[in-house]
C-alpha positions in Angstrom: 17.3 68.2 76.8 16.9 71.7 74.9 20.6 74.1 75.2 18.4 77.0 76.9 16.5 74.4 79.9 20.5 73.0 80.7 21.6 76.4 80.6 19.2 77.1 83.5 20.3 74.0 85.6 23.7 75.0 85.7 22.8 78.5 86.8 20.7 76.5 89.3 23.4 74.2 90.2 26.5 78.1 90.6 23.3 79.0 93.2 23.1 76.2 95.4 24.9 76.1 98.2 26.4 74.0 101.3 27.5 74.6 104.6 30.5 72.0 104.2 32.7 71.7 100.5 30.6 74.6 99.3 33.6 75.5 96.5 34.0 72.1 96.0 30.3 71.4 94.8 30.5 74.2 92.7 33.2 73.1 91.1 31.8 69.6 90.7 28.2 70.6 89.3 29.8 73.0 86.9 31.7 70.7 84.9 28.8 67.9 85.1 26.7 70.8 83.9 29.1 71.4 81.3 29.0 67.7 79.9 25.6 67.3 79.8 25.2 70.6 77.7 27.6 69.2 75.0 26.1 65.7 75.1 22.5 67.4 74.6 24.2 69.7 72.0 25.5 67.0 69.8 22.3 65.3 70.2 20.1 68.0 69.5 22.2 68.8 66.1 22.5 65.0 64.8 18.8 65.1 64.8 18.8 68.0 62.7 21.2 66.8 59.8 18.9 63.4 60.5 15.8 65.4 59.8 17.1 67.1 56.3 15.8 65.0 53.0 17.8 62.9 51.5 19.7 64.4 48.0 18.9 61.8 45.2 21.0 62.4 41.8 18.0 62.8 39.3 17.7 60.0 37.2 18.8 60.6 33.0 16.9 59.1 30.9 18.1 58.4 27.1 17.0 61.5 24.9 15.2 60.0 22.1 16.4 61.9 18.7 14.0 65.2 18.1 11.5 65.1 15.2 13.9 67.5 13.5 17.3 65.1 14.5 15.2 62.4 12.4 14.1 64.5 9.7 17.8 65.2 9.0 19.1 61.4 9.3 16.4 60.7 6.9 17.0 63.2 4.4 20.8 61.7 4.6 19.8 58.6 3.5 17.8 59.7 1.0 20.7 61.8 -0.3 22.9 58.6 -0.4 19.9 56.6 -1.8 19.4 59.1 -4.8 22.8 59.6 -5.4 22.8 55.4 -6.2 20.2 56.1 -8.9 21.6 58.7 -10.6 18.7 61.5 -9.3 20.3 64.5 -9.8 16.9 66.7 -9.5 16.1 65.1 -5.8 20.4 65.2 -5.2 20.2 68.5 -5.5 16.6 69.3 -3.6 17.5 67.1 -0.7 21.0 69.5 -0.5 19.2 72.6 -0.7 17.4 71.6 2.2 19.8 70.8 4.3 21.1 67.6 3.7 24.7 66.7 4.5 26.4 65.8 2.0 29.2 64.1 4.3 27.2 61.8 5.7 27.3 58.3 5.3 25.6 55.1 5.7 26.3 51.5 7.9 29.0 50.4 5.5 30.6 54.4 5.0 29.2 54.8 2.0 28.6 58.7 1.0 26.9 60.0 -1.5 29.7 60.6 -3.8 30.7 57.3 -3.4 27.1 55.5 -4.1 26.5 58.0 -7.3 31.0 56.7 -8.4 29.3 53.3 -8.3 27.0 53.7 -10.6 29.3 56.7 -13.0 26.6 59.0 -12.0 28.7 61.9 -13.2 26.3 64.7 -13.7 25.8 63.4 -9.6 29.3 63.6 -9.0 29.6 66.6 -9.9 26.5 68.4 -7.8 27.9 66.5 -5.1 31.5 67.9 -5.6 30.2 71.4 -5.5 28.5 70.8 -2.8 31.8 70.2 -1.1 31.9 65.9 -1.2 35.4 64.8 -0.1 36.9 62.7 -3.1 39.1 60.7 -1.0 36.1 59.2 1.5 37.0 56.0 1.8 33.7 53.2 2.9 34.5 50.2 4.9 35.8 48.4 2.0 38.0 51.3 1.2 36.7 52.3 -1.9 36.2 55.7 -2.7 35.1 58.1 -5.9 38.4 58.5 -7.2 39.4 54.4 -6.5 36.2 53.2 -8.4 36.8 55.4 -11.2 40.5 53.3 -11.4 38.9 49.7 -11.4 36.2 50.8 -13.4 37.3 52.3 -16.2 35.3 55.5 -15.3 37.8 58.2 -17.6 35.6 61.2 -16.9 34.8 60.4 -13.6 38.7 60.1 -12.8 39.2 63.7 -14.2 36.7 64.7 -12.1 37.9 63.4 -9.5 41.7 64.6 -9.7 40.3 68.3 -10.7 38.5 67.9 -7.3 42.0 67.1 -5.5 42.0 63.1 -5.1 45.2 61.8 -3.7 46.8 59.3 -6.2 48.6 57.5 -3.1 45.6 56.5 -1.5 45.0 52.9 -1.2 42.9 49.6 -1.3 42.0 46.9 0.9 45.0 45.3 -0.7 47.1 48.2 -0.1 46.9 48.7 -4.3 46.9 52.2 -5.7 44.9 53.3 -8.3 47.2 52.8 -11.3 47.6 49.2 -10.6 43.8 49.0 -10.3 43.7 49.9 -13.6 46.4 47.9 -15.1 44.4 44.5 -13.8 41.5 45.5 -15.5 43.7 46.7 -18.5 42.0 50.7 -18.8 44.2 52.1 -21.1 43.2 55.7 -20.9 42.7 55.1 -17.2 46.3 54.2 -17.4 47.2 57.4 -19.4 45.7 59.8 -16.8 47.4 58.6 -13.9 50.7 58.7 -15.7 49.8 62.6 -16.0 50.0 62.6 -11.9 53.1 61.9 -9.1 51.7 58.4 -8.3 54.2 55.7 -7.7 54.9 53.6 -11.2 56.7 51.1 -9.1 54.6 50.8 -5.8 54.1 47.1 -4.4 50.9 46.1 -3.2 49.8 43.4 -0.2 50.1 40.6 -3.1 53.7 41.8 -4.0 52.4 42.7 -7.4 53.1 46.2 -9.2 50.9 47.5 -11.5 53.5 46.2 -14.5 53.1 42.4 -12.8 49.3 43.0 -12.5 49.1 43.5 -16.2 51.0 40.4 -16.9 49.3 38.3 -14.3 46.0 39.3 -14.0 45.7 40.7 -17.4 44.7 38.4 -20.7 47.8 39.0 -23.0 45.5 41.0 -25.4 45.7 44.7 -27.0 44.6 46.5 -24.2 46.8 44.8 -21.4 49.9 44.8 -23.8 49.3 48.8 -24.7 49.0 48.9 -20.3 52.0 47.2 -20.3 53.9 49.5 -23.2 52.5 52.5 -21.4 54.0 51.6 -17.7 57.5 50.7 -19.4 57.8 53.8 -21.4 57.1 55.5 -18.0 59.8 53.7 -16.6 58.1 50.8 -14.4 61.5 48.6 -13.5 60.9 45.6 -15.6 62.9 43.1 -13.3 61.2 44.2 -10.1 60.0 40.9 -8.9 57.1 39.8 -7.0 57.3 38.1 -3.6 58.5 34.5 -5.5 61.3 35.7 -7.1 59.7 35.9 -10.6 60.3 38.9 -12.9 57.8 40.0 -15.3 59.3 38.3 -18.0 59.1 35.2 -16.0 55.1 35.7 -15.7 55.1 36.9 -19.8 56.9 33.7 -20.9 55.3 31.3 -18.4 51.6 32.9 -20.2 53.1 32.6 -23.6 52.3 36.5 -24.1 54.9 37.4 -27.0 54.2 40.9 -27.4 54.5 42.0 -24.1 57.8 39.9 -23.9 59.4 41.8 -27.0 58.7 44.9 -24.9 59.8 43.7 -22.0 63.5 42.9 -23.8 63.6 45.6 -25.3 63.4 47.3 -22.1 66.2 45.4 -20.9 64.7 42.8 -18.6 66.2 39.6 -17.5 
């Protein structure tokens, strides 16, 4: 029943009257009017909020990279691909457009650190300029500065350390540069780092220092025993053990390495 029709029947209902309980009636019809008009109300309003369409949340769909969103991760992996090879001239074209030269592949590999794999350096150092972080480090946690340790990469580790490489940073077996070095038994690898603040006497995952490194990993020959000269003359501590207990003169006797054992007493170790 529309509000303005039971509006009109109550009017209809104040009018009417009778001989006996006239008041009474009144009374009676008014409030009965009264409810009806609210029941009717309420209906007449549900109806309305029934009849409004339903608000569905818009559906959001995946947005599928842009053209130029591709062009870009393309032109990053060419970057990192290029860098491998040793192509300065595309290096630098793929830059100048636009290419970021912090990006990095699946395994973390950046640029700088595909073209320090290979001792790119004329690479290296476009890449440098261009603002390449030497200290990157790729799932392995190898970067520029790292490789140049194991490697034997001289000019590529000056590169690096003009570019700001931190000599503390370390491998996957918690190993700094300079006892990279002294396992592979890079003398002038060896010399350079000496030049920096890195720790002569740090311990890596194995227990080893670079000095134990030398003696353990290394072959007894000239360019381990000038590693191991170079590290006691910078004042490695010759009876720092490794996680057995054994001193480096232990490991230089046990090898039968006599050169590096007359340094090592003449340095005082036990």
């Amino acid at each position: 029943m529309q509000p303005r029709i039971i509006s009109e029947y109550c009017h209809f209902e104040r009018r009417e009257k009778s001989p006996r309980g006239g008041l009474l009636r009144f009374a009676r019809n008014d409030k009965i009017a009264q409810i009806i008009f609210w029941i009717a109300t309420a209906a007449f309003l549900s109806a309305c909020v029934s009849a409004q369409p339903a608000i569905v949340a818009p559906t959001v769909e995946p947005t599928p990279l842009s053209p130029p969103t591709v062009l870009a991760r393309e032109n990053e992996m060419a970057l990192i691909e290029n860098a491998r090879r040793g192509d300065v001239m595309v290096v630098k074209k793929l830059l100048a457009q636009g290419a970021n030269v912090h990006a990095h592949d699946a395994d973390g590999v950046t640029a700088l650190i595909a073209a320090a794999y290979g001792n790119h350096l004329k690479t290296a150092r476009v890449l440098i300029a261009a603002g390449a972080d030497v200290n990157i480090q790729d799932a392995t946690k190898q970067s520029a500065f790292l490789i140049a340790t194991s490697e034997g990469y001289v000019e590529l580790l000056k590169l690096t350390l003009q570019a700001g490489a931190d000599v503390h940073r370390t491998d996957s077996y918690n190993g700094t540069g300079l006892i990279r070095a002294a396992h592979r038994g890079h003398v002038e690898v060896i010399q350079e780092l000496l030049k920096t603040e890195i720790k002569i006497n740090h311990v890596n995952r194995l227990g080893w220092t670079a000095l134990l490194e030398a003696i353990i990993l290394g072959d007894g020959g000239a360019r381990h025993t000038e590693v191991v000269r170079l590290l006691v003359n910078a004042g490695a501590d010759v009876n720092l053990a490794d996680n057995q207990r054994v001193t480096p003169l232990a490991h230089a006797r046990q090898r039968g390495y006599a050169d590096i054992i007359a340094i090592l007493e003449r340095a005082g170790a036990r």
